[in-house]
DOKEVEX-217451 format. One record per residue (C-alpha): x, y, z. Coordinates in steps of 0.2 Angstrom, whole numbers, plus 5000, padded with zeros to 4 digits. Each point is the difference from the previous one (the first is absolute). Last residue first. Layout:
% residues N
XYZ/...
***
This chain:
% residues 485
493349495073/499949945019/500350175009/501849925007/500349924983/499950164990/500349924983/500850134987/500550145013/499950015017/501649925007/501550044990/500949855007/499749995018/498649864998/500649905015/499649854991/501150054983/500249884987/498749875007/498650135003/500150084986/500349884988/498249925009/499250164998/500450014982/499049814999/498550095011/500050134985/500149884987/498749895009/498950165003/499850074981/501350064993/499850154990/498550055011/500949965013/501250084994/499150194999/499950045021/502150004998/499950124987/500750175006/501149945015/501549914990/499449904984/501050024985/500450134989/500449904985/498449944992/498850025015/498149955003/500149864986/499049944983/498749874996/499050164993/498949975019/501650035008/500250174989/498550055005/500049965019/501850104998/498950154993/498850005011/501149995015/501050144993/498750114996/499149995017/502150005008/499850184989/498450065006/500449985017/501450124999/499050114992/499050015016/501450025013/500550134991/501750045008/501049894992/499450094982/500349874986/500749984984/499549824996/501149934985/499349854992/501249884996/500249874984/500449804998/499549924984/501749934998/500250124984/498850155009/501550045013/498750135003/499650165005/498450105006/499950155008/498650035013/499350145007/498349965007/498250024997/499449835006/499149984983/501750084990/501049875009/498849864996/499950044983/501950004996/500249835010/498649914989/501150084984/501549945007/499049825004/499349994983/501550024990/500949875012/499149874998/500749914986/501850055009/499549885016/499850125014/501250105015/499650125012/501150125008/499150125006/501250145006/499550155015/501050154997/500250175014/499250164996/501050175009/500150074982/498749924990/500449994981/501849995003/499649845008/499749904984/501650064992/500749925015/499549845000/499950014977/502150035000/500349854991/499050004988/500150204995/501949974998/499949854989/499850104986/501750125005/500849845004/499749934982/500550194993/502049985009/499949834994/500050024982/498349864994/498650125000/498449974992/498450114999/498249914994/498550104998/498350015003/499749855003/498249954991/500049815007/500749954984/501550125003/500649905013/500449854990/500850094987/501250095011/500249835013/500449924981/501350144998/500849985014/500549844998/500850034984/500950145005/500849875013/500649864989/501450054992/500950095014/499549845012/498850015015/499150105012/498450084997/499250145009/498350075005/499050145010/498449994992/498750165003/497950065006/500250164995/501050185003/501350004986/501850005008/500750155001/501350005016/500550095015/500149865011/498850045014/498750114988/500149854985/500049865012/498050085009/499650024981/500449824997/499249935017/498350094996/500249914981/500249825006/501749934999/500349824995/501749924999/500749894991/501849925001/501049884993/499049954985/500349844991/498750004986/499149855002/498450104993/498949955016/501050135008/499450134988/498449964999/499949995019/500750195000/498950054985/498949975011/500450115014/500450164989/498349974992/499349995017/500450175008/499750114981/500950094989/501449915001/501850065003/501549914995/501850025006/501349884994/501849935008/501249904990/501549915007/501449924991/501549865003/498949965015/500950025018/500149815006/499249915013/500449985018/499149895013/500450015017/500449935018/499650105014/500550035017/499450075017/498249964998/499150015017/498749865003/498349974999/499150155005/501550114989/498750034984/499749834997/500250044979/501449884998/500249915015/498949864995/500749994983/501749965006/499449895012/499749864984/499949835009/501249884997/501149994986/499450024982/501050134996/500350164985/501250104995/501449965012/500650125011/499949895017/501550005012/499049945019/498349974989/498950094992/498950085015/501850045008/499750015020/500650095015/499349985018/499550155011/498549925007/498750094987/501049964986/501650074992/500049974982/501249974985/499249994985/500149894984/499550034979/499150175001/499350054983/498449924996/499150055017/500950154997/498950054985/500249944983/501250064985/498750054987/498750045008/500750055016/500950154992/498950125008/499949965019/500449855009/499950005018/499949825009/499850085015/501549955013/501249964985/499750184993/500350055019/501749904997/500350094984/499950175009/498850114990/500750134990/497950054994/499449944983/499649825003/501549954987/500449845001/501349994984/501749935011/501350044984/501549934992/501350054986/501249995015/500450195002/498650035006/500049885014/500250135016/498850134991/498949864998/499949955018/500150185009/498850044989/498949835005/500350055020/501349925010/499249975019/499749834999/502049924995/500149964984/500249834990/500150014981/499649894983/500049994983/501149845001/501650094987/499850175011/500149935017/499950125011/500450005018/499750095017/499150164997/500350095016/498750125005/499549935016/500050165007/498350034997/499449865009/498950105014/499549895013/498450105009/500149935016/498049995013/498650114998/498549904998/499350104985/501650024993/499850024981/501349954986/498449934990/499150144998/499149944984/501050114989/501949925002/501450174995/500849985017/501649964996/500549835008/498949975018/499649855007/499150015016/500349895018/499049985011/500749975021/499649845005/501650035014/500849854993/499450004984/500550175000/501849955002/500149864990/499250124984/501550155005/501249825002/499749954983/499750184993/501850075006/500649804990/499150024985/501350194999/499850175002/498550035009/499250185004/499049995015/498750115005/499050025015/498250015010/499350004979/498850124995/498449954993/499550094984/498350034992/499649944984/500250124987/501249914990/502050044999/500449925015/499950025018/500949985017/501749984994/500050204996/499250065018/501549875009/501150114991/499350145006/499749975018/501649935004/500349835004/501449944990/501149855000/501249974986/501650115007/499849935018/500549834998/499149834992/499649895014/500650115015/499050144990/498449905001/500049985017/500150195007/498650024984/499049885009/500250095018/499750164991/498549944995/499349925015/500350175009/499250114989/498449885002/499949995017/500250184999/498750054987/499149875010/500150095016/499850174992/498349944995/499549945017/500550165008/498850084987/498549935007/498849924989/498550084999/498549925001/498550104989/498350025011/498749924994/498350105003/
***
């Protein structure tokens, strides 16, 4: 017979106090870098920076520091450089792929009070914000301009989390995702030194010069760098706006009348894909009375004389794949009411299961294959007999499967990463990707490689390595150096 080896709780306390001890030593230092107000270490807020909104578990932080300028994070990074201490990015919270997660312990930098917008310059289309403003913020701060920043991924992200993860959301196809919309970035790297990816004073439209950092921090998820700063494009509000709502009687008609649709040329701002379990979930959250089937969430901006006319081809092409009708809205109070259900699916989904928490695929395919990979998705959830809502930036070809999950059932849980795995190998095999918009964080490190094959990843490595040797930077997620992948 074995016998079980205890450990003895002295030892525990030990660590418990070792432990304590180092933290409150690193909080001590902290607040002679950035004073006493903007570091915390009690229980509770280190509980809310340990997590986001996914169901990934949470990893608390040992302290958390609240930086109000590039120069607090320039000496919080040189500072835990120096005691190779990691060190997390965190904006609002709202990432899925548990990205803002402590797993090593170590400084959660909380940029929230970096909510300055800096500039805007109305007549370039352009604007430079400090990370921790979030899109309202933005747009309610510019409203007045005639202008607008469109990315729209649903939840009040913090525009330099958007920064971090590439988001997007449900006006990419028409205005791009943040890839396409950030023009420079300030960054304080793994050594505590600033940089701007676009050059010292860089807002033009478009360079040439030297290598293109700008698109290697956007969507690096903090392991690279810490965005403090951001350069942006601005567009302007349309003259007119036209939102539509039509249901299908069917999962694949709604999807191809989609392609068709986007094959048309019409220039469509937003369309979105519900599946009927996520419609009736919207109508019980939201209070509303939308027809329970498989439905288009779309809208048209352009001129006064031009937008009824836009609708009605959508109307026309929709109804020749059996929609079952077609309801416009163009008054604003009614658009929002419309786009209600859209934007409140996360939580509408939860409703169904009290105490549940959300997992999020987030794959992503060339439109032409998009009716067969919703419908693939559909059957695969009812195979593994799971709850699952499906939704969809559909118009990019880009759509989310929402897992409603039990954390305590250890075998449903296993279900779901078997239907996520599947599903990304699927989307892989469609020429597509693993993630759209959510990025990569702790849920899909295990799938690049099969995106990537080993020279990308060995060439992520290298970044890595180069930008941040003492892998202090959110360590853990991505590319975990230290285990080799």
């Amino acid at each position: 017979m074995i016998k079980s080896r205890s450990i003895p709780i002295s030892n525990i306390l030990r660590k418990f106090t070792q432990r304590y001890a180092s933290s409150q030593a690193l909080a001590t230092d902290l607040k002679n870098i950035v004073g006493n107000d903007n570091v915390a270490t009690t229980a509770s807020v280190r509980e809310q920076h340990s997590h986001d909104e996914s169901y990934h578990a949470g990893h608390v932080p040992d302290v958390v520091v609240f930086a109000q300028s590039t120069d607090h994070v320039s000496k919080i990074v040189k500072y835990c450089a120096s005691k190779r201490v990691p060190v997390i990015p965190f904006g609002t919270g709202t990432g899925l792929e548990g990205g803002v997660t402590a797993p090593k312990g170590g400084v959660c930098l909380d940029l929230s009070r970096m909510d300055k917008v800096l500039s805007v310059n109305a007549e370039d289309f352009d604007c430079t914000v400090q990370a921790g403003v979030t899109r309202n913020a933005l747009n309610t701060y510019i409203r007045d301009t005639g202008l607008q920043f469109p990315i729209d991924p649903g939840a009040n992200a913090s525009l330099g989390g958007m920064c971090a993860t590439s988001a997007s959301g449900t006006m990419a196809v028409r205005y791009g995702t943040m890839r396409e919309n950030v023009m420079n970035l300030e960054v304080v790297l793994a050594d505590g030194s600033i940089i701007k990816t676009a050059g010292l004073k860089g807002r033009s439209r478009k360079t040439s010069s030297g290598y293109n950092l700008t698109n290697l921090f956007v969507g690096q998820e903090g392991t690279l760098g810490i965005i403090t700063e951001a350069t942006l494009k601005l567009h302007a509000i349309p003259e007119a706006v036209l939102a539509a709502v039509a249901p299908f009687k069917d999962l694949r008609a709604a999807v191809n009348a989609t392609v068709a649709i986007m094959q048309s040329g019409l220039p469509v701002a937003r369309i979105e894909f519900l599946d009927e379990n996520m419609v009736d979930a919207c109508n019980r959250f939201s209070k509303l009375n939308l027809d329970v089937a498989p439905t288009l969430f779309l809208e048209f901006h352009g001129s006064n004389s031009n937008i009824e006319a836009q609708g009605r081809i959508a109307e026309e092409t929709c109804k020749s794949f059996e929609c079952l009708k077609f309801t416009f809205a163009t008054e604003t109070d009614r658009r929002n009411e419309l786009w209600k259900a859209r934007h409140n699916v996360w939580y509408a989904a939860h409703a169904l299961r009290p105490g549940s928490k959300g997992y999020s695929t987030d794959v992503c395919v060339p439109i032409s294959a998009l009716p067969d990979m919703i419908q693939f998705a559909d059957n695969e959830v009812k195979r593994l007999q799971l709850l699952g809502l499906t939704i969809g930036h559909v118009g990019d070809g880009n759509f989310h499967v929402i897992l409603i999950v039990d954390p305590n059932d250890f075998e449903e849980i296993k279900r779901v990463h078997d239907f996520a795995t599947i599903l990304a190998k699927e989307a892989l095999r469609m020429n597509g990707t693993i993630t759209g918009e959510h990025g990569i964080g702790v849920g899909k490190k295990q799938l690049l490689i099969d995106e990537f094959g080993l020279h990308g990843i060995n060439t992520m490595k290298i970044i890595k390595k180069a930008l941040d040797p003492l892998n202090i930077l959110n360590p853990g997620k991505i590319i975990d150096i230290e285990k080799g992948f």
